[in-house]
C-alpha positions as a Markdown table, in Angstrom:
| # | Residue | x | y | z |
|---|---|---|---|---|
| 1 | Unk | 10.9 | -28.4 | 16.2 |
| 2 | Unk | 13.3 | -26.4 | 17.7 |
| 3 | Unk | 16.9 | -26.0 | 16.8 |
| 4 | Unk | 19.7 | -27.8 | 18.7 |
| 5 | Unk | 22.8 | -26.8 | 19.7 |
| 6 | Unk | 24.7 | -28.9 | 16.5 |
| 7 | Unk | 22.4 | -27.2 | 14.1 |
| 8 | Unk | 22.9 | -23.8 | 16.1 |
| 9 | Unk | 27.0 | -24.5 | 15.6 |
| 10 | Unk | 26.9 | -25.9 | 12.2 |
| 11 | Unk | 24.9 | -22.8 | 11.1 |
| 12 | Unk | 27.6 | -20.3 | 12.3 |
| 13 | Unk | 30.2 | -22.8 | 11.1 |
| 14 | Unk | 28.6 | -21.7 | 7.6 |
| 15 | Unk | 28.2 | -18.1 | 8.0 |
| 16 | Unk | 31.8 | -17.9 | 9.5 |
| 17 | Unk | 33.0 | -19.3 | 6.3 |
| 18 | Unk | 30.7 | -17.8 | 3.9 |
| 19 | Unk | 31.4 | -14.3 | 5.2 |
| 20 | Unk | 34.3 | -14.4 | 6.9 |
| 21 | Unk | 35.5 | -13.2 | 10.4 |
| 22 | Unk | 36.1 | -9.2 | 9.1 |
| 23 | Unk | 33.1 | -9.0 | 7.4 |
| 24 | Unk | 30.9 | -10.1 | 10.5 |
| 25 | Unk | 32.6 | -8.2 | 12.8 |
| 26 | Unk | 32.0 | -4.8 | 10.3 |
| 27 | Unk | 28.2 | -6.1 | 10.0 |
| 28 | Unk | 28.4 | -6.0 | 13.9 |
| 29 | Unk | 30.4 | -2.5 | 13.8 |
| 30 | Unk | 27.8 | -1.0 | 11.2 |
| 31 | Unk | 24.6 | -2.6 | 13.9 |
| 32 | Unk | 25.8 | -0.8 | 16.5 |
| 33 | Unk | 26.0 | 2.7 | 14.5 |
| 34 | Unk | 22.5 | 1.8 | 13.4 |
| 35 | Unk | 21.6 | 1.8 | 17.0 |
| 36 | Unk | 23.5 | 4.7 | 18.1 |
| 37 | Unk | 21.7 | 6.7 | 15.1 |
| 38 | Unk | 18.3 | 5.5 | 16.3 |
| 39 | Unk | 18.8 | 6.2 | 20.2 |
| 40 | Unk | 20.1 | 9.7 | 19.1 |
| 41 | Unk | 17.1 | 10.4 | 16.6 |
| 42 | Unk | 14.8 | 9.2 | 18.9 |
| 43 | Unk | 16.0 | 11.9 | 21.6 |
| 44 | Unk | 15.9 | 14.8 | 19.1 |
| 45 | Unk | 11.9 | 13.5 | 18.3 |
| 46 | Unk | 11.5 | 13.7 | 22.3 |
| 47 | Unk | 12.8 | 16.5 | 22.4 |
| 48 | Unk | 10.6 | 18.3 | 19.5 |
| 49 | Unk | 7.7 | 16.6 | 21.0 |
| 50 | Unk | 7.5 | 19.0 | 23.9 |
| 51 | Unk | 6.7 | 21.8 | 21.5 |
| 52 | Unk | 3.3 | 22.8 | 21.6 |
| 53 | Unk | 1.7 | 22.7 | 18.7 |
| 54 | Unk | -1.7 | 24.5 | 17.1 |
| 55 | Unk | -4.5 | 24.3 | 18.6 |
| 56 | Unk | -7.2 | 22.0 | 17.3 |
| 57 | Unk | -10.9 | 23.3 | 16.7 |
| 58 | Unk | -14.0 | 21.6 | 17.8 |
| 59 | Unk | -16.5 | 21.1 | 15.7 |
| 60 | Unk | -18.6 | 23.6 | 13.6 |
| 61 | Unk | -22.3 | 21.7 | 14.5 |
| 62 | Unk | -23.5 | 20.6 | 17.8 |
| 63 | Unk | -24.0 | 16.7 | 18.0 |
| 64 | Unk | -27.9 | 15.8 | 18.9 |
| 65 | Unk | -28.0 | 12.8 | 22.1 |
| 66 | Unk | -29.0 | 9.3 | 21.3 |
| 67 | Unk | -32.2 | 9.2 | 21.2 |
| 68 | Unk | -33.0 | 12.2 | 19.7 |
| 69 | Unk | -30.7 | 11.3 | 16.3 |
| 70 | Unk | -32.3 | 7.9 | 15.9 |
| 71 | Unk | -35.5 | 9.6 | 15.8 |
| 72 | Unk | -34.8 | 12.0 | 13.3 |
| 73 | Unk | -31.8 | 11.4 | 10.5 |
| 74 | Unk | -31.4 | 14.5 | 9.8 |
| 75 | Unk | -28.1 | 16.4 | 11.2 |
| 76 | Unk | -28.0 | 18.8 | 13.9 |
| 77 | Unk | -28.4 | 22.5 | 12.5 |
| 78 | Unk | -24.4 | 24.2 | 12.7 |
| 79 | Unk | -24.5 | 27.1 | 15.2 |
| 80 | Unk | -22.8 | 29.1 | 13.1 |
| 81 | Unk | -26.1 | 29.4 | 10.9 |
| 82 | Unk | -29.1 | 30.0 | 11.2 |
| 83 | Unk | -32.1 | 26.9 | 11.3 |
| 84 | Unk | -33.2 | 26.6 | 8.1 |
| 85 | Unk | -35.1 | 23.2 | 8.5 |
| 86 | Unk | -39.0 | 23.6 | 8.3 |
């Protein structure tokens, strides 16, 4: 169900004459400054990308393995504080 190369023509045929030659080739104009804005943006991003940025903090508690947290639901104690767990 593809188009063919009439349907291809006739449908430019009726944009030509809906729009009019001007007005596609300022569409065209305006596509291209859309373009030329995103290329440029998209350096300025790379460029701030290369920034470091904060540092990110591990976690405050201690993960248990496998095993040992399917055995007991509970969460690890945080290291930060002491055991309170009986």
């Amino acid at each position: 169900m593809g188009l063919s190369v009439w349907q291809i023509a006739i449908i430019a045929l009726v944009v030509l004459v809906l729009f009019g030659r001007g007005r596609i080739s300022e569409m065209m104009g305006d596509f291209g400054k859309g373009i030329s804005s995103f290329k440029k943006g998209m350096s300025e991003e790379t460029g701030e990308a290369d920034k470091p940025t904060g540092q990110i903090e591990a976690p405050k508690h201690e993960a248990k393995p496998a095993d040992q947290a399917a055995a007991d639901p509970q969460p690890a104690p945080r290291s930060d504080t002491p055991d309170t767990r009986g």
